[in-house]
Every structure is written in C-alpha cells, then in structure tokens.
Backbone and ligand atoms as CSV (ligand in chain L), in Angstrom:
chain,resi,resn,atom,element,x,y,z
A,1,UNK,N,N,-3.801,99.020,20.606
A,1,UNK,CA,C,-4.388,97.791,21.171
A,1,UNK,C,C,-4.694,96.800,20.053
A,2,UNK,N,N,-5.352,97.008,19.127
A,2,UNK,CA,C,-5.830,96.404,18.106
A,2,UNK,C,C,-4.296,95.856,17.377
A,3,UNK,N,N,-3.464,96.706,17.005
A,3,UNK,CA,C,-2.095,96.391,16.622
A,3,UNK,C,C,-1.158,94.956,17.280
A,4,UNK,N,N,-1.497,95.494,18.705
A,4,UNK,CA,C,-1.223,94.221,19.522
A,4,UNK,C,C,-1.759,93.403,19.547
A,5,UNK,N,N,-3.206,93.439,19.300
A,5,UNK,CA,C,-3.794,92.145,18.917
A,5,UNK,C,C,-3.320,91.410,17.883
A,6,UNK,N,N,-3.176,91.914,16.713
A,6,UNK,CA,C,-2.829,91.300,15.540
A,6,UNK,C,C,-1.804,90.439,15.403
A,7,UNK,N,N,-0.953,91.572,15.783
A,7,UNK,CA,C,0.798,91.159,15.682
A,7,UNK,C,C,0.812,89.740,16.955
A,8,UNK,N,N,0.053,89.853,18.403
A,8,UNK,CA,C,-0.053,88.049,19.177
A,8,UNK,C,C,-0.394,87.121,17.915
A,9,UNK,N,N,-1.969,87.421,17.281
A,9,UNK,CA,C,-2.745,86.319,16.441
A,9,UNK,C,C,-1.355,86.186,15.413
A,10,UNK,N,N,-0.705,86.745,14.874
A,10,UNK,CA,C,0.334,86.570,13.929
A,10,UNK,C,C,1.249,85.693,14.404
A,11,UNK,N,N,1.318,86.133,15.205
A,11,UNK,CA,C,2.519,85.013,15.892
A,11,UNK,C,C,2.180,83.240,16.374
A,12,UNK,N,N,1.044,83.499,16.811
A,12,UNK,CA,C,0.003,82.361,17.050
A,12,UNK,C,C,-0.328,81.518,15.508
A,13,UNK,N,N,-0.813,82.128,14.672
A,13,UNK,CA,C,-0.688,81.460,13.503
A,13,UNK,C,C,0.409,80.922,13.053
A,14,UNK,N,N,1.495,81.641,12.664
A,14,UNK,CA,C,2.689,80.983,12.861
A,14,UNK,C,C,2.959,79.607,13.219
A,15,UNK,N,N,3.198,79.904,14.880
A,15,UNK,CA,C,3.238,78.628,15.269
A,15,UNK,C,C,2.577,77.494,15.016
A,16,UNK,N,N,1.913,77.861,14.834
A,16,UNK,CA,C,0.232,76.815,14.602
A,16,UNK,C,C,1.015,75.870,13.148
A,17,UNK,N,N,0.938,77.129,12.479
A,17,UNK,CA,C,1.586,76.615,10.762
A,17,UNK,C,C,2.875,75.558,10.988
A,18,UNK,N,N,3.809,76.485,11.513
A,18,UNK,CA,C,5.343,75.418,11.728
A,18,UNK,C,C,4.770,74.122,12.390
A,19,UNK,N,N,4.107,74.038,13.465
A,19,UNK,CA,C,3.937,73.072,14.350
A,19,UNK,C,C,3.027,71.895,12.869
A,20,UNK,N,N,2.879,72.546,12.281
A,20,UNK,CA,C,1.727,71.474,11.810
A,20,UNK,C,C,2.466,71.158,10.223
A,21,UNK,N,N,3.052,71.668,9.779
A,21,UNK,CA,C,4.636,71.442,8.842
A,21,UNK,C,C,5.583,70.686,9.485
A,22,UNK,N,N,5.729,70.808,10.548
A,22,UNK,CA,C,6.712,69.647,11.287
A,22,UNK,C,C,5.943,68.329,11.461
A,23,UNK,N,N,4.947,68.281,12.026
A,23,UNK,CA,C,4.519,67.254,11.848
A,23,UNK,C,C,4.164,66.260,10.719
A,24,UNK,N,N,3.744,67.313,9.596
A,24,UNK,CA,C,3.505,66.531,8.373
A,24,UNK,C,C,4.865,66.260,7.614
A,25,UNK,N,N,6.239,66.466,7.862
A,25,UNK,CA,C,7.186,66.117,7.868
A,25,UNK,C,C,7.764,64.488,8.324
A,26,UNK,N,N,7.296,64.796,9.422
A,26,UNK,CA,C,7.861,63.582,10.649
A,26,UNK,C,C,7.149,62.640,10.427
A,27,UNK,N,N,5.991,62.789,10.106
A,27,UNK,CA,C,4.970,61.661,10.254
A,27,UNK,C,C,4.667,60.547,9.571
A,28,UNK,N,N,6.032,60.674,8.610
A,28,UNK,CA,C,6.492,58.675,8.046
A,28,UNK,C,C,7.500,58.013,8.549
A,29,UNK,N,N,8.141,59.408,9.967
A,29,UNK,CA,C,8.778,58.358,10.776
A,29,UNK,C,C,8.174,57.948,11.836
A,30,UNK,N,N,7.427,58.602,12.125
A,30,UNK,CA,C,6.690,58.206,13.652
A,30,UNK,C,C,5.786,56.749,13.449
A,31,UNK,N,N,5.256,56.436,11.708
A,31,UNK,CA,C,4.470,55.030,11.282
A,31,UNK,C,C,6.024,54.168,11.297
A,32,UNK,N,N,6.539,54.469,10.956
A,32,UNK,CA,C,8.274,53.480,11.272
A,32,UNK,C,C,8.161,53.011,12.645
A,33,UNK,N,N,8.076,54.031,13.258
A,33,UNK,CA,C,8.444,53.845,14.845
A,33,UNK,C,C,7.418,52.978,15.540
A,34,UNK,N,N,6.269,53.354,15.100
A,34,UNK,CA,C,5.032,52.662,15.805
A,34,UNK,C,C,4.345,51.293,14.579
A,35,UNK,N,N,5.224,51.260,13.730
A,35,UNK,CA,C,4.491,50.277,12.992
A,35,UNK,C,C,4.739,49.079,13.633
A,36,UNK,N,N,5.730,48.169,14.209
A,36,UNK,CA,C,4.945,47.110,14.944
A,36,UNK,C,C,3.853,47.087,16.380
A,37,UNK,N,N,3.981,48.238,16.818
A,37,UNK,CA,C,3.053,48.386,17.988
A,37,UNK,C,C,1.239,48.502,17.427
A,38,UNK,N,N,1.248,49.136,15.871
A,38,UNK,CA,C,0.362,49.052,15.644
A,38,UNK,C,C,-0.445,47.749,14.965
A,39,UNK,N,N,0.798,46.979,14.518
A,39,UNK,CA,C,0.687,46.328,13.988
A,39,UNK,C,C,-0.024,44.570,15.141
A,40,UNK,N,N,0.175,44.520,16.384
A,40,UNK,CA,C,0.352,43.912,17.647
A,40,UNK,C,C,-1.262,44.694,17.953
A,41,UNK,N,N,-1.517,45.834,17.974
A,41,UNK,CA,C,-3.133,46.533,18.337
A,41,UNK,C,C,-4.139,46.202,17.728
A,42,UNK,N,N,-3.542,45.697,15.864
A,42,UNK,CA,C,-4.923,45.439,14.980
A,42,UNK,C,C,-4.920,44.123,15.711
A,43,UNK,N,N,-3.699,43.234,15.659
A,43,UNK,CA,C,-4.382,41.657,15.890
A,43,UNK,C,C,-4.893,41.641,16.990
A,44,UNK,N,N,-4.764,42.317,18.201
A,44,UNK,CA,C,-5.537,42.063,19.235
A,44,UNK,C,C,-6.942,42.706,19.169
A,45,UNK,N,N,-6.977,43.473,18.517
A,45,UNK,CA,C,-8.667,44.134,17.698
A,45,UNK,C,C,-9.060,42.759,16.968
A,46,UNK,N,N,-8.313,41.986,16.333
A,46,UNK,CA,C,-8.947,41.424,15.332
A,46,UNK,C,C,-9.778,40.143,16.218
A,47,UNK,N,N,-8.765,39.851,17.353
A,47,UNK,CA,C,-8.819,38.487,17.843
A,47,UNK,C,C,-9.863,39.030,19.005
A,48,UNK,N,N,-10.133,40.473,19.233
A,48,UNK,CA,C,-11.503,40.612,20.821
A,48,UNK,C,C,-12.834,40.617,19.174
A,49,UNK,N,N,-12.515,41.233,18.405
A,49,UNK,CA,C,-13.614,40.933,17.197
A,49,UNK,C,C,-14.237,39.320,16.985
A,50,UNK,N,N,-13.543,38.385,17.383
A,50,UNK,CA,C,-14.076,37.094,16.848
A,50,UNK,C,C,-14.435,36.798,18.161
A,51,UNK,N,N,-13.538,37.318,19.366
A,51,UNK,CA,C,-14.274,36.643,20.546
A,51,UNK,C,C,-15.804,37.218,20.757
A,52,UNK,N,N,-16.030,38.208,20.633
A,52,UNK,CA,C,-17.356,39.136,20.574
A,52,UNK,C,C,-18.440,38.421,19.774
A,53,UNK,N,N,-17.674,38.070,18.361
A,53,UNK,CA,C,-18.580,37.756,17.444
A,53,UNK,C,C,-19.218,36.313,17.687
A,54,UNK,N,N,-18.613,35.473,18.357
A,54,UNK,CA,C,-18.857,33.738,18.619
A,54,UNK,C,C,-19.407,34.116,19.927
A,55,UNK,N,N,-19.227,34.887,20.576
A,55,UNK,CA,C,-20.200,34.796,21.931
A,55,UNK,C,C,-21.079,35.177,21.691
A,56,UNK,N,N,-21.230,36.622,21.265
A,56,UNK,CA,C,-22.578,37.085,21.028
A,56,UNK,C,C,-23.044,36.831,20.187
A,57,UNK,N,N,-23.224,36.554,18.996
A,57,UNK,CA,C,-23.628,35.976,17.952
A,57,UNK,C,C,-24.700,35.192,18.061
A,58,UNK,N,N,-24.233,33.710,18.669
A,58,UNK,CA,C,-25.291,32.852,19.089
A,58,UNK,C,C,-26.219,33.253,20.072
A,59,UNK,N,N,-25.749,34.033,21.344
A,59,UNK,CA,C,-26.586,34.629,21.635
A,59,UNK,C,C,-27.737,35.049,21.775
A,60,UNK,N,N,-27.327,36.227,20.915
A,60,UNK,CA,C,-28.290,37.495,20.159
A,60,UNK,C,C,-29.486,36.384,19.083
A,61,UNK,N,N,-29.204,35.636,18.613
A,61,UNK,CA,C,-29.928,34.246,17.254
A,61,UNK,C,C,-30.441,33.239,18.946
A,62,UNK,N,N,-30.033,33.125,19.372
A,62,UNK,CA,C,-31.165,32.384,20.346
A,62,UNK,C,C,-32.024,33.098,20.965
A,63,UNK,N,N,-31.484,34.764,21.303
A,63,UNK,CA,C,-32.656,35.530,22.512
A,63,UNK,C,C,-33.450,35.665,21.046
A,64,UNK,N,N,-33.244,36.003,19.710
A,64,UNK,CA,C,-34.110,36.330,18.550
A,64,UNK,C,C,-35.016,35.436,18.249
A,65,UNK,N,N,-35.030,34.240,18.936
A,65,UNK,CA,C,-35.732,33.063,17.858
A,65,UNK,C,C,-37.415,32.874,18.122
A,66,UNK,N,N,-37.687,33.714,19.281
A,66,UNK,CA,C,-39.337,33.886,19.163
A,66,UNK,C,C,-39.665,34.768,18.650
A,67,UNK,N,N,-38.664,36.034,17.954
A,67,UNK,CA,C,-39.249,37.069,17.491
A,67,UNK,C,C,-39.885,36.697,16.016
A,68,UNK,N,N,-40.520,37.012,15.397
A,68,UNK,CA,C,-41.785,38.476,16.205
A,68,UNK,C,C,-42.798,36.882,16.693
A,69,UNK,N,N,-43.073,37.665,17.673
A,69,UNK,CA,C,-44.185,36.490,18.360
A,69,UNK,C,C,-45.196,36.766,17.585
A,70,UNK,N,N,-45.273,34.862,17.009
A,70,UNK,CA,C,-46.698,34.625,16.101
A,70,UNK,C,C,-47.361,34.171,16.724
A,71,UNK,N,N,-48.556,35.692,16.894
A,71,UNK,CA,C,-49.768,35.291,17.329
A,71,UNK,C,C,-50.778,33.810,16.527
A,72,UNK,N,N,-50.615,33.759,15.538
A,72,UNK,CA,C,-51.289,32.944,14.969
A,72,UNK,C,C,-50.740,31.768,15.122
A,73,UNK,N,N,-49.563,31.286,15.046
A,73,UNK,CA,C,-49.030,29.840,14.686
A,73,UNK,C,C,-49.186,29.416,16.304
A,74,UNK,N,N,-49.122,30.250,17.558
A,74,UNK,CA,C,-49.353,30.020,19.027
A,74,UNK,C,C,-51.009,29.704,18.783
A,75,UNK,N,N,-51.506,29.960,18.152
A,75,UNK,CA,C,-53.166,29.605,18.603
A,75,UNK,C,C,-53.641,28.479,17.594
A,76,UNK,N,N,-53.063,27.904,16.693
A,76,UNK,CA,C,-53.480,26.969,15.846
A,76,UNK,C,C,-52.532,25.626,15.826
A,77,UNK,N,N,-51.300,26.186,16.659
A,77,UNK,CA,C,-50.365,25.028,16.807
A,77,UNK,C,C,-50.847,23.861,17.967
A,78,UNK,N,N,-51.483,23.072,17.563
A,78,UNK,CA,C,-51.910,21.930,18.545
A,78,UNK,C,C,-53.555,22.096,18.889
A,79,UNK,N,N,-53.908,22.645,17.876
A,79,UNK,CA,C,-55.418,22.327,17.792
A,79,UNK,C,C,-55.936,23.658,17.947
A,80,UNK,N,N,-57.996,23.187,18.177
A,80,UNK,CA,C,-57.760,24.742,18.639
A,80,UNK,C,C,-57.294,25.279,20.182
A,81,UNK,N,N,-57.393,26.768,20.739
A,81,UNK,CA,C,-56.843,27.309,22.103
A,81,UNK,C,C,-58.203,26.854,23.182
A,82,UNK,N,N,-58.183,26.302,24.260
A,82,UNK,CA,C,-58.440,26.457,25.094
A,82,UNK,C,C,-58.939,27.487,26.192
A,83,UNK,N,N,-59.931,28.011,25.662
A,83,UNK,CA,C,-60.257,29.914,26.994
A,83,UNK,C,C,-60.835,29.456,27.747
A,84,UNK,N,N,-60.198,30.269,28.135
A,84,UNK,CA,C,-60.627,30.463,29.787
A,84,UNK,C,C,-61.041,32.690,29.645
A,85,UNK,N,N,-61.961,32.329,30.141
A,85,UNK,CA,C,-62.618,34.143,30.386
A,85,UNK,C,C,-62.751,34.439,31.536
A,86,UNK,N,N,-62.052,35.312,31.842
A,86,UNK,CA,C,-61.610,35.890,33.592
A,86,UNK,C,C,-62.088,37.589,33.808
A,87,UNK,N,N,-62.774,37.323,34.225
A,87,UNK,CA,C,-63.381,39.213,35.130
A,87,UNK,C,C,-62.793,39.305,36.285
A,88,UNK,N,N,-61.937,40.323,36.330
A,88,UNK,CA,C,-61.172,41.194,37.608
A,88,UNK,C,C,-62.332,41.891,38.300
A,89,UNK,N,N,-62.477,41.710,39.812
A,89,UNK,CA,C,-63.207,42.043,40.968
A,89,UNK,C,C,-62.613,42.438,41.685
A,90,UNK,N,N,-62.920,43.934,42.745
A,90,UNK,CA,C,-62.666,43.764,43.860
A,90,UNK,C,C,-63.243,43.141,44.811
A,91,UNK,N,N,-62.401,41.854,45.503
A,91,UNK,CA,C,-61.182,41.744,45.016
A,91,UNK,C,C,-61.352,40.044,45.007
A,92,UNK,N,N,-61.639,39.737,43.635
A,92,UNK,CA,C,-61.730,38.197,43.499
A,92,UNK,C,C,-61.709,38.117,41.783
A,93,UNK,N,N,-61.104,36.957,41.323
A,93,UNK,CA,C,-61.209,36.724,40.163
A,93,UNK,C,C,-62.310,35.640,39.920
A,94,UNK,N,N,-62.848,35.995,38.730
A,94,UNK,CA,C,-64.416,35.012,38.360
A,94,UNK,C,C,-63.827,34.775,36.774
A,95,UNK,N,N,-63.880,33.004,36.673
A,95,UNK,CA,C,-63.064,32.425,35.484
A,95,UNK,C,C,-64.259,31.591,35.269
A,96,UNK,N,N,-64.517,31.245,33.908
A,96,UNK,CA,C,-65.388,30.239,33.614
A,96,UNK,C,C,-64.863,29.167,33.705
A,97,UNK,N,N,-63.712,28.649,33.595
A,97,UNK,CA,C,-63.094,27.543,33.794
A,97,UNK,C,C,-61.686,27.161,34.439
A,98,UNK,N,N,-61.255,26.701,35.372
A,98,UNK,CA,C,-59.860,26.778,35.721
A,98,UNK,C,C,-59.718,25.371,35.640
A,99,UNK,N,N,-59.553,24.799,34.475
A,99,UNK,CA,C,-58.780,23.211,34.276
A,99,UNK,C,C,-58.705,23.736,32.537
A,100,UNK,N,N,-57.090,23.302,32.432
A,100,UNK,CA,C,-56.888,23.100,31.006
A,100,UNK,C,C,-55.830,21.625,30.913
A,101,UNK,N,N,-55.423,21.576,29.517
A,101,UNK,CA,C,-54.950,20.192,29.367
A,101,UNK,C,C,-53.653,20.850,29.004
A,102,UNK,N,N,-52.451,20.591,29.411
A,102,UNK,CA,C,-51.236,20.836,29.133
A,102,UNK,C,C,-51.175,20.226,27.746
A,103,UNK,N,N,-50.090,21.487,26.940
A,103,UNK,CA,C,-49.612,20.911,25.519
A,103,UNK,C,C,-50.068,21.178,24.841
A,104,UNK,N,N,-50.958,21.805,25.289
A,104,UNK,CA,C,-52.694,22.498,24.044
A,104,UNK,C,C,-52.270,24.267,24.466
A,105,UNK,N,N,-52.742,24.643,23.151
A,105,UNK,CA,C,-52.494,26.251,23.655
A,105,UNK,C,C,-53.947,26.795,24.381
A,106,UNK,N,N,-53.529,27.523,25.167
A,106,UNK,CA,C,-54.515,28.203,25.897
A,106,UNK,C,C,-55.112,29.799,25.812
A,107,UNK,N,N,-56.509,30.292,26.064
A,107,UNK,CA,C,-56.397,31.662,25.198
A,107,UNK,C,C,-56.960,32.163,26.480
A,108,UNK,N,N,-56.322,32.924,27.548
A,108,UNK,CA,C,-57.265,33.930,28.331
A,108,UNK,C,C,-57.793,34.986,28.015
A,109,UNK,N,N,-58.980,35.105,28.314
A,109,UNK,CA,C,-59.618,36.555,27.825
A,109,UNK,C,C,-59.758,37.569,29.132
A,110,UNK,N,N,-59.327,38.725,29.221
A,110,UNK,CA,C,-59.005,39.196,30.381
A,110,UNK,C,C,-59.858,40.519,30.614
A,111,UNK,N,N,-60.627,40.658,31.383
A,111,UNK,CA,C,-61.293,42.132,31.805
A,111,UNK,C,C,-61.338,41.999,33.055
A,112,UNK,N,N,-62.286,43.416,32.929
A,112,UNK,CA,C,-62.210,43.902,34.857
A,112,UNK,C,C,-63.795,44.919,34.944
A,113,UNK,N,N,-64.431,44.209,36.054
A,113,UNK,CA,C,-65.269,44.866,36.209
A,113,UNK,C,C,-65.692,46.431,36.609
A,114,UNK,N,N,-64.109,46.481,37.446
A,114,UNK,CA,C,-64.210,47.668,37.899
A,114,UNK,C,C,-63.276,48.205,38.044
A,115,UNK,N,N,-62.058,48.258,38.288
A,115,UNK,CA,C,-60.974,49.003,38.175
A,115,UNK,C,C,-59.858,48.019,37.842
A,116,UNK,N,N,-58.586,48.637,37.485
A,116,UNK,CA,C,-57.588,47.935,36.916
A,116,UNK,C,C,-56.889,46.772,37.963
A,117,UNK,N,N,-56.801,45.704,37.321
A,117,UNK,CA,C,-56.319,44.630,37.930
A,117,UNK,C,C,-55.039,44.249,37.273
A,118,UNK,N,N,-54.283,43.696,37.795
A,118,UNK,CA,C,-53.249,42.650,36.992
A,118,UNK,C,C,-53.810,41.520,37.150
A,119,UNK,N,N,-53.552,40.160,35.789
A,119,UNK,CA,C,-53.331,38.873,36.235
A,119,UNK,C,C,-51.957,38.591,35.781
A,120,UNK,N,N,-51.620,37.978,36.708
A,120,UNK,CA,C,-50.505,36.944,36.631
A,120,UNK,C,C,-50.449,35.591,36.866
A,121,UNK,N,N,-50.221,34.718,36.032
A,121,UNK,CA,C,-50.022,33.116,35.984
A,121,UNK,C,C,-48.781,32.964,36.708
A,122,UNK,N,N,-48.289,32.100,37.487
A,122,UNK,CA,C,-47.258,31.926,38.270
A,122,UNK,C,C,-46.983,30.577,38.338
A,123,UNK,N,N,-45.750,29.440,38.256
A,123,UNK,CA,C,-45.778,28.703,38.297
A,123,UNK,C,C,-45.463,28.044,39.917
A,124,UNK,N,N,-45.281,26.614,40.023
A,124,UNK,CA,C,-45.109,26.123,41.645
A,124,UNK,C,C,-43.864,26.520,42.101
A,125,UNK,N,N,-42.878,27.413,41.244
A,125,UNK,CA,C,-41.824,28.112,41.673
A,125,UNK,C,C,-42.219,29.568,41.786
A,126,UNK,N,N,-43.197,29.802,41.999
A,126,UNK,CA,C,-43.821,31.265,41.962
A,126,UNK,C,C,-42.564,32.139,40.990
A,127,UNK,N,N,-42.439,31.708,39.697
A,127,UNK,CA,C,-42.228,32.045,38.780
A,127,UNK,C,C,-43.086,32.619,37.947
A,128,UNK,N,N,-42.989,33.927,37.442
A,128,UNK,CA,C,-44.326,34.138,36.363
A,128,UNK,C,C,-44.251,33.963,35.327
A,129,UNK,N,N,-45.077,33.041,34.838
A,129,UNK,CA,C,-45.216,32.429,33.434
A,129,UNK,C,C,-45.928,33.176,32.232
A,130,UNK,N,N,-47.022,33.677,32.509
A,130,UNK,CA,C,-47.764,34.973,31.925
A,130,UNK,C,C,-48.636,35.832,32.935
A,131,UNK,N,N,-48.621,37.263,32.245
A,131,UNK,CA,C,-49.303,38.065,32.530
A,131,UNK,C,C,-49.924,39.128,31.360
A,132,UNK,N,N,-51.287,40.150,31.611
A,132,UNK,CA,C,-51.585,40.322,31.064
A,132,UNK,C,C,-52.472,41.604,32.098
A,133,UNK,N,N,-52.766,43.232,31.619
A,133,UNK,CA,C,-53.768,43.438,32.518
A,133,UNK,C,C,-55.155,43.153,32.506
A,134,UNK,N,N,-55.830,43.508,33.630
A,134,UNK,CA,C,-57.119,43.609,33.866
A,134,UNK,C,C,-57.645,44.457,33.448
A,135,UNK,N,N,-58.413,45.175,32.476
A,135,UNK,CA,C,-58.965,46.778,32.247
A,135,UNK,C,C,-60.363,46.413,32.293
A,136,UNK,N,N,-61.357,47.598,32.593
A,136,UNK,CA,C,-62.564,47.821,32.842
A,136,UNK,C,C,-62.512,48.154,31.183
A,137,UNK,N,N,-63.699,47.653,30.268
A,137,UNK,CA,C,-64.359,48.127,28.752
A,137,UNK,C,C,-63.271,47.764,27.677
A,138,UNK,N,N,-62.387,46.603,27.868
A,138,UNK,CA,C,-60.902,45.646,27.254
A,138,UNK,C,C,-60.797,44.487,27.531
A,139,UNK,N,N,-60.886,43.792,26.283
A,139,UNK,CA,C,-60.313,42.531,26.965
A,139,UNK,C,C,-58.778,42.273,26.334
A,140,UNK,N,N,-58.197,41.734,26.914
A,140,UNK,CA,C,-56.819,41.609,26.864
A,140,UNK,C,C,-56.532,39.629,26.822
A,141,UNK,N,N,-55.848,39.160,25.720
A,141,UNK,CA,C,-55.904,38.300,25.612
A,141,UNK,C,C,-54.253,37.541,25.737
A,142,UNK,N,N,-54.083,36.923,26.420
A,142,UNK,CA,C,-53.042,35.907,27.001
A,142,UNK,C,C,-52.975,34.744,26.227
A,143,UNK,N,N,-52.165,34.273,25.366
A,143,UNK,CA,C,-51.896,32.931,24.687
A,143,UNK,C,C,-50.613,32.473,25.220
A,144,UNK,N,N,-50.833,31.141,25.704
A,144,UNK,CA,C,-50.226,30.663,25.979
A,144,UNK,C,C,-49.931,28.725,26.159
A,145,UNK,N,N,-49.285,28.427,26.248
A,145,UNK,CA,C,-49.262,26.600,25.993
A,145,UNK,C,C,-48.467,26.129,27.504
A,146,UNK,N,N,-49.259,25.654,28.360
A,146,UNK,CA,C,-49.061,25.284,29.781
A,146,UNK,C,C,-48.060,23.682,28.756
A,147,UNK,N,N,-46.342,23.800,29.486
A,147,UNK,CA,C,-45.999,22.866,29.136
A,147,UNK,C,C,-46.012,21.774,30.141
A,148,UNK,N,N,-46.116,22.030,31.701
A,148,UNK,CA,C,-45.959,21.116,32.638
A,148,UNK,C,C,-47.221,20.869,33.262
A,149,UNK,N,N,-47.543,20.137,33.605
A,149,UNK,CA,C,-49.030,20.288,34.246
A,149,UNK,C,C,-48.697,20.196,35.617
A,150,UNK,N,N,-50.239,20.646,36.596
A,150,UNK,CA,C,-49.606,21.031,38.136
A,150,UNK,C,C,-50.653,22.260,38.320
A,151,UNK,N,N,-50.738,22.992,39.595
A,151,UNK,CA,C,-51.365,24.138,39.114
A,151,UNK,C,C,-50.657,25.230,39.202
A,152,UNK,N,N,-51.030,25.924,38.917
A,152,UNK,CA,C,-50.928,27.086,38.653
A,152,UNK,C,C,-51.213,28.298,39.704
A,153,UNK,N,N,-50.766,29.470,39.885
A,153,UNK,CA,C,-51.772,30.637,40.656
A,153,UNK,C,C,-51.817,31.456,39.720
A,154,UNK,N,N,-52.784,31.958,40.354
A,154,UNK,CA,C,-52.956,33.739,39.462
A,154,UNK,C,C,-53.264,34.199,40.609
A,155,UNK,N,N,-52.358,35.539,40.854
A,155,UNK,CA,C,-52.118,36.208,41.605
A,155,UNK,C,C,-52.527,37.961,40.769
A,156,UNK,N,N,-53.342,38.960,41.654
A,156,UNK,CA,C,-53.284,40.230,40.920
A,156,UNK,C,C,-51.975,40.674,41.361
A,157,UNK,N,N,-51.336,41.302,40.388
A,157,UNK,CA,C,-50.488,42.140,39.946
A,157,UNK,C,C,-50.086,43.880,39.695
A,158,UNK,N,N,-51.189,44.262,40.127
A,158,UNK,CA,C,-52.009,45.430,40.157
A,158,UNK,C,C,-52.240,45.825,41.739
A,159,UNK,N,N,-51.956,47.381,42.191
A,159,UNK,CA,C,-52.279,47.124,43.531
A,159,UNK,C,C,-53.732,47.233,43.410
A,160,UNK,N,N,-55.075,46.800,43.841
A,160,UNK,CA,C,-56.151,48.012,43.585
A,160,UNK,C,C,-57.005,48.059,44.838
A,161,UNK,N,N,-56.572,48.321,45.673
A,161,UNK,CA,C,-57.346,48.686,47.060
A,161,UNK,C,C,-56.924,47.556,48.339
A,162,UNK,N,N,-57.308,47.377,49.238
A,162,UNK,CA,C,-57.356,47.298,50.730
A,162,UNK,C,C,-57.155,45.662,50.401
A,163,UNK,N,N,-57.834,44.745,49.533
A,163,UNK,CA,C,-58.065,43.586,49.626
A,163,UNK,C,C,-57.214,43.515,48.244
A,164,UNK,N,N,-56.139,43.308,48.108
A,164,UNK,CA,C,-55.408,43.635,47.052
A,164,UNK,C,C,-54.708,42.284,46.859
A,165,UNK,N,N,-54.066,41.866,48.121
A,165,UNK,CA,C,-53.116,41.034,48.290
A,165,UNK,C,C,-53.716,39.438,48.174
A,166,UNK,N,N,-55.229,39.421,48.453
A,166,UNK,CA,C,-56.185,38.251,48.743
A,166,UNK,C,C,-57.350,37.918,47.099
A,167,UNK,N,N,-56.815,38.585,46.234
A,167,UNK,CA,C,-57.095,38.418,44.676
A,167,UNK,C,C,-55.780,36.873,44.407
A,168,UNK,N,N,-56.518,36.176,44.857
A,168,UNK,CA,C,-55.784,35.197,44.498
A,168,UNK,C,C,-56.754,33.437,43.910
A,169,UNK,N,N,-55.978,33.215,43.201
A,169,UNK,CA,C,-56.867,31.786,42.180
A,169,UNK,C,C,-56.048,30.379,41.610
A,170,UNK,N,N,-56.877,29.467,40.984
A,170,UNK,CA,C,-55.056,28.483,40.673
A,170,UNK,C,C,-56.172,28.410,39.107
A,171,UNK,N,N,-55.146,28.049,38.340
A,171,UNK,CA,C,-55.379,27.250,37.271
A,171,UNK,C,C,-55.123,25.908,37.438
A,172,UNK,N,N,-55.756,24.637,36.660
A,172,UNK,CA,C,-55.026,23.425,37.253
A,172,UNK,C,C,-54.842,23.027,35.711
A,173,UNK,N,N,-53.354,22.764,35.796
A,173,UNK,CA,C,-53.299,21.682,34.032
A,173,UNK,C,C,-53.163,20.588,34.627
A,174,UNK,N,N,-53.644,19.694,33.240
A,174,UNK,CA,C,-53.272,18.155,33.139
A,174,UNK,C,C,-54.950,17.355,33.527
A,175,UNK,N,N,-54.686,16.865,33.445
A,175,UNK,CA,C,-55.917,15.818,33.814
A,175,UNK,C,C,-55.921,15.510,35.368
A,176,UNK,N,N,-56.354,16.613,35.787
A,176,UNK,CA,C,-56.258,16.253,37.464
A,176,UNK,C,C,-57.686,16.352,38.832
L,1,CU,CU,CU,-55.140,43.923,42.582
C-alpha cells in the first residue's frame, strides 16, 4: 500500500515538474502572443486611473474641507457665540432664549432634566441643520452659525415616553 502510494506521488510530481518546465519554456512566446493585448489593458488601466483620479479627487478635497472641525475658529469667527441653554423635559424644552441674529455663531448648551432627549434644529425644509443629545448630569454643546434667518424648530429626536412626539420649540433668527 505504502509502495503504491509513493510510486502515484512519483508520478504526480513528475507531472507537476514537466508541466511547469514547459511552461517556463513557452512563456516568451505566450508575452509575443499577448503583448499587444496587454499592451491595449495597461492603456485602458491607465486612462479608468485618470478618470477616477479627476472625479474623485476633487471630490474627496471638497467632502475634506471642514475637516477636522475647528471648534475654536467656529466660536470666535464673527464675534463672540450667542447661547442659548436648553433643559430637556418630559416632555417640553425650557431655553433661556429663542431669538438669535443670523451670521453670528451660536453656542447651545444642552441637558436634560430627566431622561435622555434628542435636540434637533430643523430648518423650514424640515431639514436638520444640527443636533446634539439631551443627557441628564452633561451638557452637550452645539456650535453653530444660523446662515438664513426664519425660524427654526427643534424637534426631540429621542423617543422618551408617551408625550414624545409634542417636545416641540422654534428658534427664531434674524431680527424678527
Ligand atoms: Cu423625546
């Protein structure tokens, strides 16, 4: 049995060997054979390479251009920030102030009296413009620069009980 084993693997090696001697034989005709086909594969590599590179490129350098978000140059750019200090309730929000002046940066300070809230800023396209959570013993701070004036909602974002949906408030920008 063992004999027969050997003498298959012998034969198997073999082949293995010839097969791979033939090939390393052949194989400056087969670059003959395929050298313009390969030659037709780089340029079309070369030419999806530049299309890749001019699309995405600019791209990738425009989605990059707020990175890393400066906290600092957002809160000193255009004077000082504007706060507004907001306590999450079930289920009502309590703000010391809801009028800011568009163009000025704005600083929310965000807690929660009692259980976790979301706020969300939303614009008159009920678009959300910022958000930030609500935490009970955190405040969580929102910078931001209202560019259009109009108001605003803040809507919770957070489910947190029965009256969930009726956590609702406006901000107003502009001189209104
Ligand atoms: Cu809620």
């Amino acid at each position: 049995m063992q004999e027969t084993a050997w003498q298959v693997s012998l034969v198997l090696m073999l082949m293995i060997t010839f097969g791979v001697i033939f090939v390393a034989i052949n194989s400056h005709k087969r670059e003959e054979e395929y050298g313009p086909l390969v030659k037709r594969a780089y340029g079309f590599r070369t030419k999806l390479f530049w299309v890749v590179a001019l699309v995405f490129l600019p791209a990738m350098i425009y989605n990059l251009m707020d990175l890393p978000y400066d906290v600092s140059r957002a809160a000193t750019a255009g004077g000082p920030p504007q706060v507004i200090n907001v306590t999450a309730h079930m289920w009502y929000w309590e703000m010391d102030r809801d009028q800011v002046d568009a163009g000025q940066p704005v600083e929310v300070h965000i807690t929660s009296a009692d259980v976790n809230h979301g706020f969300g800023i939303y614009d008159k396209d009920m678009h959300l413009v910022a958000q930030a959570q609500a935490m009970p013993g955190y405040t969580n701070v929102i910078r931001h620069t209202f560019k259009e004036e109009g108001t605003y909602k803040v809507l919770c974002m957070e489910y947190c009980g029965v009256a969930h949906h009726n956590m609702m408030t406006e901000i107003k920008v502009g001189n209104l």
